[in-house]
C-alpha positions in Angstrom: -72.3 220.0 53.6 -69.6 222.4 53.5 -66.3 221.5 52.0 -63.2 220.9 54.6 -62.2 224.6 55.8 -64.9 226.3 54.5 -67.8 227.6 56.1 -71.7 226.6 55.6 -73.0 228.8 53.2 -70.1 230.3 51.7 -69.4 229.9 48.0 -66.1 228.4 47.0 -63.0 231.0 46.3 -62.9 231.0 42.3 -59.8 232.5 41.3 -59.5 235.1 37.9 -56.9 234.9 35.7 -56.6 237.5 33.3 -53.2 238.3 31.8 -52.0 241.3 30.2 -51.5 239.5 26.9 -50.4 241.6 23.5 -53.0 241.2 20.5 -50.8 239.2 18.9 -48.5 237.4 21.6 -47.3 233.6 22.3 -48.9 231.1 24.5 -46.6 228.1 25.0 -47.8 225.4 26.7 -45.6 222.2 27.5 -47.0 219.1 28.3 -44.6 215.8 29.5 -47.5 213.3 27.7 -50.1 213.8 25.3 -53.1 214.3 27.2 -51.6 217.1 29.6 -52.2 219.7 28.3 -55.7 219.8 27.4 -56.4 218.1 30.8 -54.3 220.7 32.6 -54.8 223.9 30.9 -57.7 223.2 28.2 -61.1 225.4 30.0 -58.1 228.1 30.0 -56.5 227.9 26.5 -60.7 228.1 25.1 -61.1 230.9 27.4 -57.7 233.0 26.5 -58.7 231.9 22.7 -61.9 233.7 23.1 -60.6 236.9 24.6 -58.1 237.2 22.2 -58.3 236.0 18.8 -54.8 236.9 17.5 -53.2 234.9 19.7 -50.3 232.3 18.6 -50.5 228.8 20.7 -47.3 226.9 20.8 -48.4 223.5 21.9 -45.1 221.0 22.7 -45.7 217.5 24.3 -42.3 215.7 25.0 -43.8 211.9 24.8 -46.1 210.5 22.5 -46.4 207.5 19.6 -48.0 207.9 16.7 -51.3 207.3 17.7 -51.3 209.8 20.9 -49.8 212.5 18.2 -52.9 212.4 16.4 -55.3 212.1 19.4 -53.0 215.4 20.4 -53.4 217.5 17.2 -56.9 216.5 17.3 -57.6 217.8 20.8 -55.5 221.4 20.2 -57.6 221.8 16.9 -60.9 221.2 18.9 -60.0 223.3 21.3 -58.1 226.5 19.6 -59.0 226.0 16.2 -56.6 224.8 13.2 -54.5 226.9 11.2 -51.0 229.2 11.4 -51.7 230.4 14.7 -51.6 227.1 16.4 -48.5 225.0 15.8 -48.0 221.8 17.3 -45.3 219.9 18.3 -44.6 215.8 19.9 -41.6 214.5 20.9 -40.9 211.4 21.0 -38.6 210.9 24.7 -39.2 207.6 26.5 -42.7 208.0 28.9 -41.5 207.7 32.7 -37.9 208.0 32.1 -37.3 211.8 31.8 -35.6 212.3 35.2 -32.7 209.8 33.0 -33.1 211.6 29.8 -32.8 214.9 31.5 -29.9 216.1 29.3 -31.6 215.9 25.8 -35.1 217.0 27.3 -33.1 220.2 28.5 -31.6 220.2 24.7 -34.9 220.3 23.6 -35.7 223.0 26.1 -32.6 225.3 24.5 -33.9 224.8 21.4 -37.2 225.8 21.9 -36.0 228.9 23.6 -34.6 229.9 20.6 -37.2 229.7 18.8 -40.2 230.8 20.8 -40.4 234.4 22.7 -43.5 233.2 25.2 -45.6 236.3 26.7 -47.0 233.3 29.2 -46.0 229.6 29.5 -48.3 227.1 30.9 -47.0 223.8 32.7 -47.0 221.1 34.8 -47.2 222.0 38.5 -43.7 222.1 39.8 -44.3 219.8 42.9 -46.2 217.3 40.8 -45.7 213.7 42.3 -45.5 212.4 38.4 -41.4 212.3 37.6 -41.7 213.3 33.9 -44.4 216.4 34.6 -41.8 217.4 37.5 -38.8 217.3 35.0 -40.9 219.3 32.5 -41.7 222.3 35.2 -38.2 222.5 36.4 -36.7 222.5 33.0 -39.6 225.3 32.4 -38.5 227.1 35.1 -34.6 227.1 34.7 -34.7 227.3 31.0 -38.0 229.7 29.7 -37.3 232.5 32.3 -34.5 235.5 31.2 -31.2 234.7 32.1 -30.8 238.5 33.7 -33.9 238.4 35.8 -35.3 235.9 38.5 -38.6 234.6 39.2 -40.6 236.2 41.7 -43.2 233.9 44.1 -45.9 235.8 45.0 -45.8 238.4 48.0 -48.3 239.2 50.8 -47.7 242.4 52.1 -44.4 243.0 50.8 -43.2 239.2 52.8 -42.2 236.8 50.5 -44.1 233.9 51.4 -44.6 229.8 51.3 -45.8 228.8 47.6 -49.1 226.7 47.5 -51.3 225.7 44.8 -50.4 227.7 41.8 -47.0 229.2 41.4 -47.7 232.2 39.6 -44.2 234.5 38.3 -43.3 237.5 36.6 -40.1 237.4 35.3 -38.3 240.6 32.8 -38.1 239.7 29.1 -34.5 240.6 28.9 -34.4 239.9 25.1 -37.3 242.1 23.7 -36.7 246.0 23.5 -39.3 247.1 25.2 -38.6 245.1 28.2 -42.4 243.2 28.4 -43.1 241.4 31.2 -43.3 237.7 30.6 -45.8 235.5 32.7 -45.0 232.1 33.4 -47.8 230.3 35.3 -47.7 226.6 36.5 -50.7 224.6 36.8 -51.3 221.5 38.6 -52.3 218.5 36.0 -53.6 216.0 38.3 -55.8 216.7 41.2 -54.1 216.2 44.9 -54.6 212.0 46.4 -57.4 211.8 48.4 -57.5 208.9 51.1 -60.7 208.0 52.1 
């Protein structure tokens, strides 16, 4: 049986994602609870780990007891390997209140700005129905991106047009010399509701 909108012997669309990465460039991935990350993004981070070695992994979860920080480190180190080229970071902000603690996550944010230069960012989807995965995209996408250039939605044709799914952007890296792209990519964590 063919999936909904799909026609009877035709394969699923599989989407490629290959990103111009440098040898030696910064994947930051944020994460609003301590299993987000490798649930969202994991199969990717293994893959992007695989096709280049010398990448650094920034790995920042913004809630998370003792416990859940361990389970975390845990699951980065079994997925990209231990070491200085992964660091990993847990806050400790309140589960389900960040849309009220929205002023010291976005501290946070500012501080992790200055210290990370990201070639790509990976995040919650920024229409996720979960209030502390939606604060973390938005915060993602008004904080990470360079002050002097906006975020672009993808295009068809040269149109601007409606967002679904994935919201991939390319956004200038106004603070490097060489003016390197930056690639912020949002992916959903949790799978769409399903009514049956």
């Amino acid at each position: 049986m063919a999936a909904r909108g799909q026609r009877q012997g035709q394969w699923p669309v599989t989407l490629q994602f290959k990103p111009a990465l440098p040898a030696e460039g910064t994947v930051l991935c944020l994460g609003a609870h301590c299993d987000d990350i490798e649930i969202g993004c994991g199969g990717t981070l293994v893959e992007l780990r695989r096709r280049h070695p010398g990448l650094r992994f920034a790995w920042v979860v913004f809630s998370g007891d003792a416990v859940r920080e361990r389970e975390t480190r845990a699951a980065a180190a079994a997925l990209l390997g231990t070491g200085r080229n992964v660091k990993v970071d847990v806050q400790r902000f309140r589960p389900s209140y960040f849309p009220h603690l929205g002023s010291q996550i976005k501290d946070e944010f500012e501080a992790l700005r200055a210290r990370v230069a990201p070639d790509l960012v990976m995040t919650h989807y920024l229409s996720d129905r979960h209030q502390d995965h939606r604060v973390i995209a938005e915060l993602t996408w008004n904080t990470l991106q360079p002050r002097d250039s906006g975020i672009r939605d993808p295009q068809v044709r040269g149109r601007p047009r409606p967002s679904r799914g994935l919201l991939p952007a390319v956004a200038r890296d106004g603070r490097s010399q060489d003016r390197r792209a930056a690639k912020m990519l949002s992916v959903p964590v949790q799978p769409p509701m399903v009514r049956c």
